[in-house]
CHARMM internal coordinates of N, CA and C (Angstrom, degrees):
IC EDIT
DIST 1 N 1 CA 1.4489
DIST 1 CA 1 C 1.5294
ANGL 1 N 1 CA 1 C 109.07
DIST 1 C 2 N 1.3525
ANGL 1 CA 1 C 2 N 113.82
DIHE 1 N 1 CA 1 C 2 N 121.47
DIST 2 N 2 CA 1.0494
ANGL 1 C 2 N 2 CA 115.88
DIHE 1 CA 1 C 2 N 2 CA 164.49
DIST 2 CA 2 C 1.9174
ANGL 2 N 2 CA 2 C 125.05
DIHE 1 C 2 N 2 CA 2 C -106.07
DIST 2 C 3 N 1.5369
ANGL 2 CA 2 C 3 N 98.39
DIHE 2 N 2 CA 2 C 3 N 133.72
DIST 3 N 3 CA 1.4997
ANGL 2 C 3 N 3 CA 100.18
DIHE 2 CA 2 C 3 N 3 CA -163.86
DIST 3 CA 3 C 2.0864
ANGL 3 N 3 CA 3 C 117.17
DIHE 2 C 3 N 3 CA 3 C 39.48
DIST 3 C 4 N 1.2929
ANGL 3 CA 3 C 4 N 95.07
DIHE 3 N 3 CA 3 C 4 N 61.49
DIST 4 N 4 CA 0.9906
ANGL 3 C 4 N 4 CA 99.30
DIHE 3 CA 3 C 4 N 4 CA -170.47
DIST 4 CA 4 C 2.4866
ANGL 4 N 4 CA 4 C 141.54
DIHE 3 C 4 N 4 CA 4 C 49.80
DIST 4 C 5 N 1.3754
ANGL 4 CA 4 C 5 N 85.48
DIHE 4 N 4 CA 4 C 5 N -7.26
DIST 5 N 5 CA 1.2082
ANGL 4 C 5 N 5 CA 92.89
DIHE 4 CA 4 C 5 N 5 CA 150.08
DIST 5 CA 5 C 1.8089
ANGL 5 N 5 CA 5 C 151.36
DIHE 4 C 5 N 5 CA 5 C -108.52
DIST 5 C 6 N 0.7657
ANGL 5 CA 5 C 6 N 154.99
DIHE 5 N 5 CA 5 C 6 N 153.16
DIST 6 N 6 CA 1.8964
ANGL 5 C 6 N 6 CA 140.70
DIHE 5 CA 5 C 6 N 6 CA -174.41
DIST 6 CA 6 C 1.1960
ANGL 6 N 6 CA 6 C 95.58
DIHE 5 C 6 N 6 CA 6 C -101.34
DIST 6 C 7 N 1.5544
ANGL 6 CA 6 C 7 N 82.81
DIHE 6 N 6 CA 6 C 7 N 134.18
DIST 7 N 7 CA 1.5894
ANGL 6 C 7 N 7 CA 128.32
DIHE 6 CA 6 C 7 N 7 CA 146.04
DIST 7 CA 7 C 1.7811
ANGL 7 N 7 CA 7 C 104.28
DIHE 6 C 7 N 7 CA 7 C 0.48
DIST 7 C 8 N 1.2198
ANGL 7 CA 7 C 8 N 132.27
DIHE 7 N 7 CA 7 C 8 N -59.16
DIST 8 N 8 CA 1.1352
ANGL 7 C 8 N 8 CA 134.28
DIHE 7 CA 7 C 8 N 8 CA -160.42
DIST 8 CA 8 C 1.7400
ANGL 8 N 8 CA 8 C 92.06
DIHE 7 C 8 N 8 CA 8 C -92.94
DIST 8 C 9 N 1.1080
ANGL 8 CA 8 C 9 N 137.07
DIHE 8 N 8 CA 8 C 9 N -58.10
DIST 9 N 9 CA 1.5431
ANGL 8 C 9 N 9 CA 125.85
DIHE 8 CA 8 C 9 N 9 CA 151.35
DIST 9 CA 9 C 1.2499
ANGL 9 N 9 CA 9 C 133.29
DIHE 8 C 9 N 9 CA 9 C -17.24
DIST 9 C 10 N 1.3045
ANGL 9 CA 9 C 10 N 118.00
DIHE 9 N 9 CA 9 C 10 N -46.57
DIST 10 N 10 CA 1.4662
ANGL 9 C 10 N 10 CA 130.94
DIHE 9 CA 9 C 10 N 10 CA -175.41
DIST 10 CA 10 C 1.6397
ANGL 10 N 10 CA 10 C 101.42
DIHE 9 C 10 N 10 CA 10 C -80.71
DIST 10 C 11 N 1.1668
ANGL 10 CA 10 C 11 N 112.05
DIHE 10 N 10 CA 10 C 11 N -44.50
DIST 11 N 11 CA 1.5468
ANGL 10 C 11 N 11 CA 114.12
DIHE 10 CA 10 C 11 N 11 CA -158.45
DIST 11 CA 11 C 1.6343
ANGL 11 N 11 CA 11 C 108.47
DIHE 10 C 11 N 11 CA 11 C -77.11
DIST 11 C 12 N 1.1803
ANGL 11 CA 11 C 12 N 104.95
DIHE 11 N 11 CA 11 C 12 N -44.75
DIST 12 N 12 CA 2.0093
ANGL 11 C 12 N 12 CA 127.65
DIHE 11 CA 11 C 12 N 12 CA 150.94
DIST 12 CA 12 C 1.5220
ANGL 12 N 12 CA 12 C 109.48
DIHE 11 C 12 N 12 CA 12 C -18.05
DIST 12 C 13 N 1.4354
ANGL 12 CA 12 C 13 N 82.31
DIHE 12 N 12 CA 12 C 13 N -75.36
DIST 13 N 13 CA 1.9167
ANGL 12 C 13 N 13 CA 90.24
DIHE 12 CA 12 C 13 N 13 CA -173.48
DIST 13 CA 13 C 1.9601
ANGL 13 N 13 CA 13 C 106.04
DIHE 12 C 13 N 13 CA 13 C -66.14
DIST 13 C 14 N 1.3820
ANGL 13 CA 13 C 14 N 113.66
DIHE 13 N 13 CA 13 C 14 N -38.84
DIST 14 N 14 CA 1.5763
ANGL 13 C 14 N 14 CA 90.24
DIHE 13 CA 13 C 14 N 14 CA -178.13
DIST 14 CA 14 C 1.3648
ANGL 14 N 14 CA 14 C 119.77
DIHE 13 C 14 N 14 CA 14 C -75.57
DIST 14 C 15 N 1.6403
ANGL 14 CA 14 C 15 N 93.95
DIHE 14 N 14 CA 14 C 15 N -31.99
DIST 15 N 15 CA 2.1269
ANGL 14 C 15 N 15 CA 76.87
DIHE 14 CA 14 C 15 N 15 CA 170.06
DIST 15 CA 15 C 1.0274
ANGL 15 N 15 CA 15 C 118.90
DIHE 14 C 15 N 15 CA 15 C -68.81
DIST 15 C 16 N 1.2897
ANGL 15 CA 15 C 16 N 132.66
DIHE 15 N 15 CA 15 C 16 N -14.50
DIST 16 N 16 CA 1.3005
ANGL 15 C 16 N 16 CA 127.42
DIHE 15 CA 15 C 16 N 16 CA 173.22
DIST 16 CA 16 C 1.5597
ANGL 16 N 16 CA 16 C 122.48
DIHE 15 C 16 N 16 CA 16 C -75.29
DIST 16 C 17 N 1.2381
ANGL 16 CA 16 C 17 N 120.74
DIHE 16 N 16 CA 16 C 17 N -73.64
DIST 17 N 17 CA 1.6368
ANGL 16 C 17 N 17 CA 141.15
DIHE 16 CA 16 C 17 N 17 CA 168.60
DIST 17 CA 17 C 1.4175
ANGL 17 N 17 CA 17 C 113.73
DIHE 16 C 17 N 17 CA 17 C -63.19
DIST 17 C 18 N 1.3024
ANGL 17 CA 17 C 18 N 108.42
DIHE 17 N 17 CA 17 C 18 N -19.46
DIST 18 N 18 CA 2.1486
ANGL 17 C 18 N 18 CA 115.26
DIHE 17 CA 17 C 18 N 18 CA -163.49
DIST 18 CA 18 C 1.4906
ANGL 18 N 18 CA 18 C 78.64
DIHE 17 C 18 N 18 CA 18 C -94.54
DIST 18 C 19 N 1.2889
ANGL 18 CA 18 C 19 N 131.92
DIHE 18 N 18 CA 18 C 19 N -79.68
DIST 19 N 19 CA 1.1426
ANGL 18 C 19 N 19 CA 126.42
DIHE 18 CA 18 C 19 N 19 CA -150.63
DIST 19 CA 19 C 1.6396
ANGL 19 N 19 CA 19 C 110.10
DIHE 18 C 19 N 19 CA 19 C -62.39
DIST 19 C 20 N 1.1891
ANGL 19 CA 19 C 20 N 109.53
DIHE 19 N 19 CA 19 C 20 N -49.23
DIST 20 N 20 CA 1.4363
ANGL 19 C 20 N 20 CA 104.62
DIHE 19 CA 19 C 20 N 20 CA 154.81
DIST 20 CA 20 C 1.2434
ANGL 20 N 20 CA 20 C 145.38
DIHE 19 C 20 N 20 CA 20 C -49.04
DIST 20 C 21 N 1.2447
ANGL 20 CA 20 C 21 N 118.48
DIHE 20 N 20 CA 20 C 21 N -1.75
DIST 21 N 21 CA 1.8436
ANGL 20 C 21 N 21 CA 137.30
DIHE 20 CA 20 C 21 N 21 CA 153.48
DIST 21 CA 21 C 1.2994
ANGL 21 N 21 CA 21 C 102.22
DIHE 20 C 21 N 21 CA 21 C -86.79
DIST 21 C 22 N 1.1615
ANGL 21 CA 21 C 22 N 130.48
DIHE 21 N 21 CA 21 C 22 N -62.52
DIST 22 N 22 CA 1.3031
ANGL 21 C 22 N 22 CA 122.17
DIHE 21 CA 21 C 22 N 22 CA -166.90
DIST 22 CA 22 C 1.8565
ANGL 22 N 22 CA 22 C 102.24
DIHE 21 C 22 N 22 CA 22 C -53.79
DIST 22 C 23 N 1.4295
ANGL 22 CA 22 C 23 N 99.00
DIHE 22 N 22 CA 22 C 23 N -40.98
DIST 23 N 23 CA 1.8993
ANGL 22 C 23 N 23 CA 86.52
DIHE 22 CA 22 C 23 N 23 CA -164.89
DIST 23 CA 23 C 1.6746
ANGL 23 N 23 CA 23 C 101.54
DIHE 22 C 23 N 23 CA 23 C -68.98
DIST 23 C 24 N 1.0661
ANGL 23 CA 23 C 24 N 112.04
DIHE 23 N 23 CA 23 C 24 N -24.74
DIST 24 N 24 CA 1.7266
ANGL 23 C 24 N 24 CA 122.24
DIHE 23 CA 23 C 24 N 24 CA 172.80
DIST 24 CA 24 C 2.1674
ANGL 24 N 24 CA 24 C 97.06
DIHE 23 C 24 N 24 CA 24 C -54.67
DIST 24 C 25 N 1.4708
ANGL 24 CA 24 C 25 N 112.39
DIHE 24 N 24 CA 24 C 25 N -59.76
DIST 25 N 25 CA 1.0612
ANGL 24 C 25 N 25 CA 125.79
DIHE 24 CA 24 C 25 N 25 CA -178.65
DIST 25 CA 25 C 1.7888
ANGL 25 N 25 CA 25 C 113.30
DIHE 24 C 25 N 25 CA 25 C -43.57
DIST 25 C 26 N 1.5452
ANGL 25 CA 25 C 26 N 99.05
DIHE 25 N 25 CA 25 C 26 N -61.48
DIST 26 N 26 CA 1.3930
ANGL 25 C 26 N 26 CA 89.46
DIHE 25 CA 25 C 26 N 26 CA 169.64
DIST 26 CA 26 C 1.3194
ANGL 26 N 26 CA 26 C 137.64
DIHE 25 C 26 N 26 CA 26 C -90.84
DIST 26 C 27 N 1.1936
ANGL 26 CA 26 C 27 N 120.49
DIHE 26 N 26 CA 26 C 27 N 6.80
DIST 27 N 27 CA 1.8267
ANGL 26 C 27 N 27 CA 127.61
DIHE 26 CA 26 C 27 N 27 CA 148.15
DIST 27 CA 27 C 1.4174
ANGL 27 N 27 CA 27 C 80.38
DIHE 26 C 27 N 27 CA 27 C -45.19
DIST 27 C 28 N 1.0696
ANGL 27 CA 27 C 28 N 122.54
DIHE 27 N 27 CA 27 C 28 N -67.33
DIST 28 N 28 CA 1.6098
ANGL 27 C 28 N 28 CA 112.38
DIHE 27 CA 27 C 28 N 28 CA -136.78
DIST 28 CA 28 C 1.4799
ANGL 28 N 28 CA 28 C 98.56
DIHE 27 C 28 N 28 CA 28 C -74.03
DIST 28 C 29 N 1.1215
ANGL 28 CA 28 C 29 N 131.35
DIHE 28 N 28 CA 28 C 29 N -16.62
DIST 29 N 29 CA 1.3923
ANGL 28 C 29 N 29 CA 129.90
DIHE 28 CA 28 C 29 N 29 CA -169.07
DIST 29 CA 29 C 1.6506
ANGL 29 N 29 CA 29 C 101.30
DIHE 28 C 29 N 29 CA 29 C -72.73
DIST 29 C 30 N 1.5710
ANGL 29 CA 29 C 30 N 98.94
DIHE 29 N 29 CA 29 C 30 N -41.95
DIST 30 N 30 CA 1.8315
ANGL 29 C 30 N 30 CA 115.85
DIHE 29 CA 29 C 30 N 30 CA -162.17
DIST 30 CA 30 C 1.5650
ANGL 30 N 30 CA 30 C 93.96
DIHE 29 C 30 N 30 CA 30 C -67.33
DIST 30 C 31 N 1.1505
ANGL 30 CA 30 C 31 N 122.34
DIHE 30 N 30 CA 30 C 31 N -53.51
DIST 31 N 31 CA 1.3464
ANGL 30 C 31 N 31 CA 131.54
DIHE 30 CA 30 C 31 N 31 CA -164.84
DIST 31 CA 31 C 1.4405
ANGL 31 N 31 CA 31 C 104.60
DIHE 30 C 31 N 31 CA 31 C -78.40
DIST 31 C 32 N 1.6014
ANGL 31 CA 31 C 32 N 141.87
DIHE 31 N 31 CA 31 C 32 N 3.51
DIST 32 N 32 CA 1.7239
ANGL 31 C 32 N 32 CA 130.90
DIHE 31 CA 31 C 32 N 32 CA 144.18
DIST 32 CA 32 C 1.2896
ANGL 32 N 32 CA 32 C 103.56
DIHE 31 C 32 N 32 CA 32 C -85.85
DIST 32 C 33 N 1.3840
ANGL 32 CA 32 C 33 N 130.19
DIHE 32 N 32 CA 32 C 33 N -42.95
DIST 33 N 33 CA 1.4025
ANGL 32 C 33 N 33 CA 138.13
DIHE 32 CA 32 C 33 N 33 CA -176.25
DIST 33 CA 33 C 1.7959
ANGL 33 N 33 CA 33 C 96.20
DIHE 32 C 33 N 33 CA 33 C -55.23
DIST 33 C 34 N 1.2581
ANGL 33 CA 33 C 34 N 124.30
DIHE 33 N 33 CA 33 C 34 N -49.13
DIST 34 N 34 CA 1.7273
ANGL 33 C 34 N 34 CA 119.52
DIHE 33 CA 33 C 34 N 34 CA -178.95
DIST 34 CA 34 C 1.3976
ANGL 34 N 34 CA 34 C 99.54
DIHE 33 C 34 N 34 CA 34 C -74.45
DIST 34 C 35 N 1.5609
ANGL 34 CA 34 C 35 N 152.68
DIHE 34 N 34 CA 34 C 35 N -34.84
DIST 35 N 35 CA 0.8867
ANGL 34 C 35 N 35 CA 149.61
DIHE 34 CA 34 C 35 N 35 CA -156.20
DIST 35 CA 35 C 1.7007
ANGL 35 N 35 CA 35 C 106.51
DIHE 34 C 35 N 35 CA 35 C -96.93
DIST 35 C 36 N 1.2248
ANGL 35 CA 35 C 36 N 128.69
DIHE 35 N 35 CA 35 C 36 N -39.18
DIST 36 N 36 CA 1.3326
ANGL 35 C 36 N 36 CA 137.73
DIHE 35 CA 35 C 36 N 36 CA -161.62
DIST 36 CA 36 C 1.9804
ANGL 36 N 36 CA 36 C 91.14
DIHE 35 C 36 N 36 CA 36 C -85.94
DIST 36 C 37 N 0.9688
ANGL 36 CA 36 C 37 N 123.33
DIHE 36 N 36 CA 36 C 37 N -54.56
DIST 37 N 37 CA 1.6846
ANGL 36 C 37 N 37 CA 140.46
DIHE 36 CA 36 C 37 N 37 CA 178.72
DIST 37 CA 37 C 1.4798
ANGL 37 N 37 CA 37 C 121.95
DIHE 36 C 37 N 37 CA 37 C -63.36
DIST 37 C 38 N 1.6633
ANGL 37 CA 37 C 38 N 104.18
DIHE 37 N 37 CA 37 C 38 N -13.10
DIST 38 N 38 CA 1.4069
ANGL 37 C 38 N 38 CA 137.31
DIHE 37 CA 37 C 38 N 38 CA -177.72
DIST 38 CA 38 C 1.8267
ANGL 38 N 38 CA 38 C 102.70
DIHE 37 C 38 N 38 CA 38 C 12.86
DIST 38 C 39 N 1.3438
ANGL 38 CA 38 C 39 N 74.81
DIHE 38 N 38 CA 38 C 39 N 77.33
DIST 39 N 39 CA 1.7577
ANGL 38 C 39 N 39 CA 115.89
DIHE 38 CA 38 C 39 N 39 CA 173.96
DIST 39 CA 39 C 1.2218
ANGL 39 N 39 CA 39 C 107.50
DIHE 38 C 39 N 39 CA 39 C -57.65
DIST 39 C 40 N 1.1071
ANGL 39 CA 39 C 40 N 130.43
DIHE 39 N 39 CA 39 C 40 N -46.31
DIST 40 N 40 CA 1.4972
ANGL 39 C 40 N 40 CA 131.28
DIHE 39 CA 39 C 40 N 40 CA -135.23
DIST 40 CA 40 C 1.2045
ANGL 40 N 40 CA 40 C 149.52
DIHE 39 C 40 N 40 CA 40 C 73.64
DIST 40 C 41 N 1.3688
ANGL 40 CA 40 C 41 N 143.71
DIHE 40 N 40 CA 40 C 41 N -168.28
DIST 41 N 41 CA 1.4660
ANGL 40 C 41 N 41 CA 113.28
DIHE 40 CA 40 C 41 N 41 CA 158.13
DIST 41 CA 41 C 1.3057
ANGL 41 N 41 CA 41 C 137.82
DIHE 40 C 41 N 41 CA 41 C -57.56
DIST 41 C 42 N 1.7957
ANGL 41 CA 41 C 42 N 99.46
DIHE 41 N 41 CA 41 C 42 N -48.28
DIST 42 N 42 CA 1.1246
ANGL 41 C 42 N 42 CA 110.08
DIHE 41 CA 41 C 42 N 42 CA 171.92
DIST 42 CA 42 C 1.7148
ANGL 42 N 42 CA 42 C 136.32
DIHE 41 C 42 N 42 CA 42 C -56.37
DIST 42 C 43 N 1.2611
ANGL 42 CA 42 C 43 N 75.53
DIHE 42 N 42 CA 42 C 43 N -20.90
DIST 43 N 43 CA 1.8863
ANGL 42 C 43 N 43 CA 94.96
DIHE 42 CA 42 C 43 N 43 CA -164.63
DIST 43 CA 43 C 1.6840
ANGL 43 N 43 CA 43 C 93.50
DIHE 42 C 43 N 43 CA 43 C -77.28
DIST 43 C 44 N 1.6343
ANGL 43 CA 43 C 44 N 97.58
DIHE 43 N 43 CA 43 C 44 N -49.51
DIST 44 N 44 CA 1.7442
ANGL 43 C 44 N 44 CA 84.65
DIHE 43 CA 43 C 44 N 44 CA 175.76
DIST 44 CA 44 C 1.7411
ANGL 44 N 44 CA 44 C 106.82
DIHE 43 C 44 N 44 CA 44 C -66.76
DIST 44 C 45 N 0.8707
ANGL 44 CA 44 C 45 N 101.74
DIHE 44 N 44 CA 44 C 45 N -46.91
DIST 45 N 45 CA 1.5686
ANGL 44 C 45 N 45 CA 86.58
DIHE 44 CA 44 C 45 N 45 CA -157.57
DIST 45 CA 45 C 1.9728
ANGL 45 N 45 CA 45 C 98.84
DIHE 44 C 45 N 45 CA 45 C -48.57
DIST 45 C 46 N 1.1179
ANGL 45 CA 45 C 46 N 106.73
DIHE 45 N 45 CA 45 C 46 N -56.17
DIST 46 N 46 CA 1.7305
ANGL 45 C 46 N 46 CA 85.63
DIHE 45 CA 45 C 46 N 46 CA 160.26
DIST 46 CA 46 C 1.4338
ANGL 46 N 46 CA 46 C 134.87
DIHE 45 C 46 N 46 CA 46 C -55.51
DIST 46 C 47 N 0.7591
ANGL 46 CA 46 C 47 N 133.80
DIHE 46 N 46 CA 46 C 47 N -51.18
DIST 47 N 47 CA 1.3516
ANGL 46 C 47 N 47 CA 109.96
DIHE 46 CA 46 C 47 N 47 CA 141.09
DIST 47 CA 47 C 1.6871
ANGL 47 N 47 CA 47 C 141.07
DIHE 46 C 47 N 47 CA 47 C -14.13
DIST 47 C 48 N 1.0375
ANGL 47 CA 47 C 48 N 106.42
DIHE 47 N 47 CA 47 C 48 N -66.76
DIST 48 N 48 CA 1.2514
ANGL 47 C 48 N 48 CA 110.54
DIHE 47 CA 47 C 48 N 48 CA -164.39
DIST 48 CA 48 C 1.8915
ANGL 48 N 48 CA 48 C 99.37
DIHE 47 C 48 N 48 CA 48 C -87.72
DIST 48 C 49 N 1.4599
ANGL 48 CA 48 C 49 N 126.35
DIHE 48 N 48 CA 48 C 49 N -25.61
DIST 49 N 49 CA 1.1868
ANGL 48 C 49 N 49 CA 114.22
DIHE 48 CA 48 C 49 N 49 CA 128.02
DIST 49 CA 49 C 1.7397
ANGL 49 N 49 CA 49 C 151.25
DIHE 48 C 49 N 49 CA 49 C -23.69
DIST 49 C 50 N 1.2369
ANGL 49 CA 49 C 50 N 94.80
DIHE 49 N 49 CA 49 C 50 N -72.65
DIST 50 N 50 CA 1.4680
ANGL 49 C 50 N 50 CA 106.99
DIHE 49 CA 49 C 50 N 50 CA 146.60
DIST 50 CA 50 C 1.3017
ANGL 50 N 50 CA 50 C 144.54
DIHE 49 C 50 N 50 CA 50 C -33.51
DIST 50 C 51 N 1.2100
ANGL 50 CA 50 C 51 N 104.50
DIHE 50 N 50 CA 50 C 51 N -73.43
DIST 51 N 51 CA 1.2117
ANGL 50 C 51 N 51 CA 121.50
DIHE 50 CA 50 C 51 N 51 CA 171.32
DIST 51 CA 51 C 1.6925
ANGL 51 N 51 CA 51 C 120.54
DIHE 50 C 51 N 51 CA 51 C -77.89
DIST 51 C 52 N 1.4011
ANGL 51 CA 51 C 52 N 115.78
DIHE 51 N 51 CA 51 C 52 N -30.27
DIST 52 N 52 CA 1.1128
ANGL 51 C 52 N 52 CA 122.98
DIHE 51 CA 51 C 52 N 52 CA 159.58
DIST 52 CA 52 C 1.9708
ANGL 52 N 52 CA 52 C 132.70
DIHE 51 C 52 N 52 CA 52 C -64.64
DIST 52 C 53 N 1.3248
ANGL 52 CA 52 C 53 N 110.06
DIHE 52 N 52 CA 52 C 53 N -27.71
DIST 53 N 53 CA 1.2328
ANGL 52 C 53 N 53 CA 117.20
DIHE 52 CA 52 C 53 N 53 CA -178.11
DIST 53 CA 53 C 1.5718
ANGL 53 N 53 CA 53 C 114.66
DIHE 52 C 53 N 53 CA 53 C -52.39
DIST 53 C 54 N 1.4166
ANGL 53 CA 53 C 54 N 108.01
DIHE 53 N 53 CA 53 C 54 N -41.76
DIST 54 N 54 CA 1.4502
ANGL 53 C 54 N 54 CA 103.17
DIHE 53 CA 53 C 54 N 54 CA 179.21
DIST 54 CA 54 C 1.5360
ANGL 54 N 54 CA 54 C 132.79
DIHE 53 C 54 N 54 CA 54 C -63.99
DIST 54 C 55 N 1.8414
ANGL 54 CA 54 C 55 N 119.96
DIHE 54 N 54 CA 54 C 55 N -9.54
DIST 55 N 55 CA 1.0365
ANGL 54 C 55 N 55 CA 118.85
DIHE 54 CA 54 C 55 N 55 CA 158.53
DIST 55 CA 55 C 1.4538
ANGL 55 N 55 CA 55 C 139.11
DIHE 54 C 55 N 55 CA 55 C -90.34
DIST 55 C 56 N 1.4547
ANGL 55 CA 55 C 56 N 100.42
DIHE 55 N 55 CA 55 C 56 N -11.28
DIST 56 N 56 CA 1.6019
ANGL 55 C 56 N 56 CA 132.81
DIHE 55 CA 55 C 56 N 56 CA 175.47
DIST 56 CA 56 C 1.6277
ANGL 56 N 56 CA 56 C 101.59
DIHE 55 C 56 N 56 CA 56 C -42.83
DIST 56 C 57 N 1.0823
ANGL 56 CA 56 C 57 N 110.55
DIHE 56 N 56 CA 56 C 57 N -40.39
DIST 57 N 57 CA 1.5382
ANGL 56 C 57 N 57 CA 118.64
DIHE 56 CA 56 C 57 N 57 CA -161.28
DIST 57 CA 57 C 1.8698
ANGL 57 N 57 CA 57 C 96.40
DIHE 56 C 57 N 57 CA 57 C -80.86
DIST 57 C 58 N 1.2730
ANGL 57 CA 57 C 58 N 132.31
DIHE 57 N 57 CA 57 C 58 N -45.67
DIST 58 N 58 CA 1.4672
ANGL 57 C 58 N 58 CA 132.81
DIHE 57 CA 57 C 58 N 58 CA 160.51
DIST 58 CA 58 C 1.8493
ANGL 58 N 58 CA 58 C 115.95
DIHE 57 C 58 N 58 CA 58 C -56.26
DIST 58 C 59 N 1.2015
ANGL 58 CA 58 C 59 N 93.43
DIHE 58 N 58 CA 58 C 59 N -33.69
DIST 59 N 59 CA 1.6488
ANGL 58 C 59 N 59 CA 74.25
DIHE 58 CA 58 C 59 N 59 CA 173.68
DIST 59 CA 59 C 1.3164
ANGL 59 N 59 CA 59 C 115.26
DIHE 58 C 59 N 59 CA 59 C -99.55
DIST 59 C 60 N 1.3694
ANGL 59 CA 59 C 60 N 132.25
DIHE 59 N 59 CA 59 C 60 N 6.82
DIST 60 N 60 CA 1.2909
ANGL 59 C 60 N 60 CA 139.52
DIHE 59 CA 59 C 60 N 60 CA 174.28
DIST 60 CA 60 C 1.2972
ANGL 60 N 60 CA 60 C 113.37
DIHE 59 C 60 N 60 CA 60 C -94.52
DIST 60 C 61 N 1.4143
ANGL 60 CA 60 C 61 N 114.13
DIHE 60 N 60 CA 60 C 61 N -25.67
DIST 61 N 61 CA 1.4041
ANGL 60 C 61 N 61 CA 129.99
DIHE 60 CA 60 C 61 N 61 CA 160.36
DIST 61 CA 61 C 1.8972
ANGL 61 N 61 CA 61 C 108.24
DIHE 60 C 61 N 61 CA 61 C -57.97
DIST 61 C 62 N 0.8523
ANGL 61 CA 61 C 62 N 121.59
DIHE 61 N 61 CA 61 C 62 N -53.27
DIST 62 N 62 CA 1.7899
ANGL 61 C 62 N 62 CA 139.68
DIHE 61 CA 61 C 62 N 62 CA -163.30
DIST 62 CA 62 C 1.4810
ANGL 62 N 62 CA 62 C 76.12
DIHE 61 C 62 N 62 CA 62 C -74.01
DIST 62 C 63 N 1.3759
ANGL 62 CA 62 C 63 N 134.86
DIHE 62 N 62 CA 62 C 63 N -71.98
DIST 63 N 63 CA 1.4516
ANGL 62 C 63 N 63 CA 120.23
DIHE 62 CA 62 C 63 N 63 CA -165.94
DIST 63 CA 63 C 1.3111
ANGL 63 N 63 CA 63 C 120.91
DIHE 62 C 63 N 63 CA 63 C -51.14
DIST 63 C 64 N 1.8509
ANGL 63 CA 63 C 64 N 123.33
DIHE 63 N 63 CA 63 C 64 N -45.62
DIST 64 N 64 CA 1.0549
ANGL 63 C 64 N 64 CA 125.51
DIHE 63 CA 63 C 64 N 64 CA 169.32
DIST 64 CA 64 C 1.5575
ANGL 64 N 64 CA 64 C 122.78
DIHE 63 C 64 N 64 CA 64 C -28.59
DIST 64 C 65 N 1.6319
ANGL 64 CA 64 C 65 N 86.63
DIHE 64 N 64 CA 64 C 65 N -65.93
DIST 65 N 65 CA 1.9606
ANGL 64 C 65 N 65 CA 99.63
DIHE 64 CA 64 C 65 N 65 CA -156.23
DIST 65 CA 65 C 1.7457
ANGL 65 N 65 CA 65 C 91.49
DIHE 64 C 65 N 65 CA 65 C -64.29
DIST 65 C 66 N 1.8410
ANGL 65 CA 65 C 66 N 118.83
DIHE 65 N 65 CA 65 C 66 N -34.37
DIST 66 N 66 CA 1.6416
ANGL 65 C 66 N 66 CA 85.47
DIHE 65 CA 65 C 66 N 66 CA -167.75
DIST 66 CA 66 C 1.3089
ANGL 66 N 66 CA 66 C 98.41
DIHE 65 C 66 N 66 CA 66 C -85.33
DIST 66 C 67 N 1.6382
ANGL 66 CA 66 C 67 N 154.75
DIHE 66 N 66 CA 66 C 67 N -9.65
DIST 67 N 67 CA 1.2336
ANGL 66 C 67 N 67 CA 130.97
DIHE 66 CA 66 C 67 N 67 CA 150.18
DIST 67 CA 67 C 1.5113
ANGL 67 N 67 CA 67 C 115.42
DIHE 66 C 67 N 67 CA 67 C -52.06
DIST 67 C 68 N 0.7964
ANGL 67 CA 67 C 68 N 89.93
DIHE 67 N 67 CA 67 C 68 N -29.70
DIST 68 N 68 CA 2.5144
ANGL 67 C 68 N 68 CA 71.75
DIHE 67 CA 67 C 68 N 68 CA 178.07
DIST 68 CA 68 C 1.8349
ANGL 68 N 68 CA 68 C 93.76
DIHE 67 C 68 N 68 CA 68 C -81.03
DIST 68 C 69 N 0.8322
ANGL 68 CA 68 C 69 N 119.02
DIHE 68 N 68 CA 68 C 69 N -47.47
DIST 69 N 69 CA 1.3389
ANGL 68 C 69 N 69 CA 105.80
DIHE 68 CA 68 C 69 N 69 CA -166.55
DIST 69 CA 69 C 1.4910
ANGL 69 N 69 CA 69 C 130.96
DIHE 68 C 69 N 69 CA 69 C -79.34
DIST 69 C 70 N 1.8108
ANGL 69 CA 69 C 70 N 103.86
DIHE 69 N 69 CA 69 C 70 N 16.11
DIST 70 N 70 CA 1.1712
ANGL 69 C 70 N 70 CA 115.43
DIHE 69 CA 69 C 70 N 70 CA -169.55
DIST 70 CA 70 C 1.6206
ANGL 70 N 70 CA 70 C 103.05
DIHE 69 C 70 N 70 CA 70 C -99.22
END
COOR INIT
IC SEED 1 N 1 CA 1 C
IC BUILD
């Protein structure tokens, strides 16, 4: 037990809330990278396409499991 919670507690909450800061984190990363490169719209929206697709699949996951389990 750490600080009074388990291993399986701790790890729960960061895939859940941890990974979900970071994807909060890198919007924000995508969106100086479109702003500093002054992309445009389009340029961000590719971008943030791009670079965004790879988390789509974690939050579509989170939607899944609480539709079955509703």
């Amino acid at each position: 037990m750490i600080f009074g919670f388990t291993e399986a507690q701790i790890s729960g909450f960061f895939l859940t809330y941890g990974i979900g800061a970071f994807i909060v984190f890198m919007l924000f990363i995508i969106g100086q990278l479109a702003w500093e490169s002054k992309a445009g719209r389009f340029g961000a929206f590719v971008l943030f396409l791009g670079l965004g697709v790879g988390f789509t699949g974690f939050l579509a996951k989170g939607v899944i499991q609480w539709w079955l389990q509703r």
